[in-house]
C-alpha positions in Angstrom: 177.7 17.3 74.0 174.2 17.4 72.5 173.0 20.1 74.0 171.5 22.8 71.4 171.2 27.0 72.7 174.6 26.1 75.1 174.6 29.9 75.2 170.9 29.7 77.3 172.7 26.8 79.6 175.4 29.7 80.3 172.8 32.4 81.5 170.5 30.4 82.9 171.9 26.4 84.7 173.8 26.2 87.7 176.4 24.1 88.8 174.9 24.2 92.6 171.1 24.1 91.4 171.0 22.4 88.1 169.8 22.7 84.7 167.2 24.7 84.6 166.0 22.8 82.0 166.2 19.1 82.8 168.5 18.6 80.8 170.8 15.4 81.5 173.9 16.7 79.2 173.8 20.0 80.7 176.8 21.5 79.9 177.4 23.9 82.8 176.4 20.7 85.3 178.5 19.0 83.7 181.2 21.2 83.9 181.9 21.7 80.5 181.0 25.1 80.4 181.1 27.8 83.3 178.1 29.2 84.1 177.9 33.3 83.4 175.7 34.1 86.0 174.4 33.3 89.8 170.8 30.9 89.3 167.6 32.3 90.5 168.3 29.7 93.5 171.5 31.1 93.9 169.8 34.9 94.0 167.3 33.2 96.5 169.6 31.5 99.2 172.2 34.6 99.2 174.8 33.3 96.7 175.5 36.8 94.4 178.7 35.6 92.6 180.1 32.9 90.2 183.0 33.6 92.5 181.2 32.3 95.2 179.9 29.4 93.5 183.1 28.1 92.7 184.5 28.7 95.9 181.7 26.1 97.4 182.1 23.9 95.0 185.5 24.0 95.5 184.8 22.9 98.9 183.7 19.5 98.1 180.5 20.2 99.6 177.5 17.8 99.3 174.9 20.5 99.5 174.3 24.3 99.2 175.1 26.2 102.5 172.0 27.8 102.2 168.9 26.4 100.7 170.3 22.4 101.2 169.6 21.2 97.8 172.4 18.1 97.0 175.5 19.2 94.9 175.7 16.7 92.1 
């Protein structure tokens, strides 16, 4: 991993929404790292927990459940 400030990927990426950075080797969308909290996507389409977010990624799902935005 390149990725310098992994800390910032932890408080602000999502595994559902993306880096909120652009970054390609983003270490919580890559699974590397678990993300601390929900995204401010997440906030928007009703997700409130990590919990949560793990439980739909869990689910294999192709897209979030709310907003529609692809799962990578």
């Amino acid at each position: 991993m390149t990725v310098k400030n992994v800390g910032t990927h932890r408080t602000h990426c999502c595994v559902l929404h993306g880096c909120k950075y652009g970054h390609d080797e983003c270490p919580v969308v890559s699974g590397e790292i678990l993300q601390e909290y929900p995204c401010e996507d997440c906030d928007y389409c009703g997700i409130k927990s990590v919990d949560e977010i793990i439980d739909i990624k869990k689910g294999e799902q192709k897209t979030c459940p709310n907003c529609g935005r692809i799962i990578r």
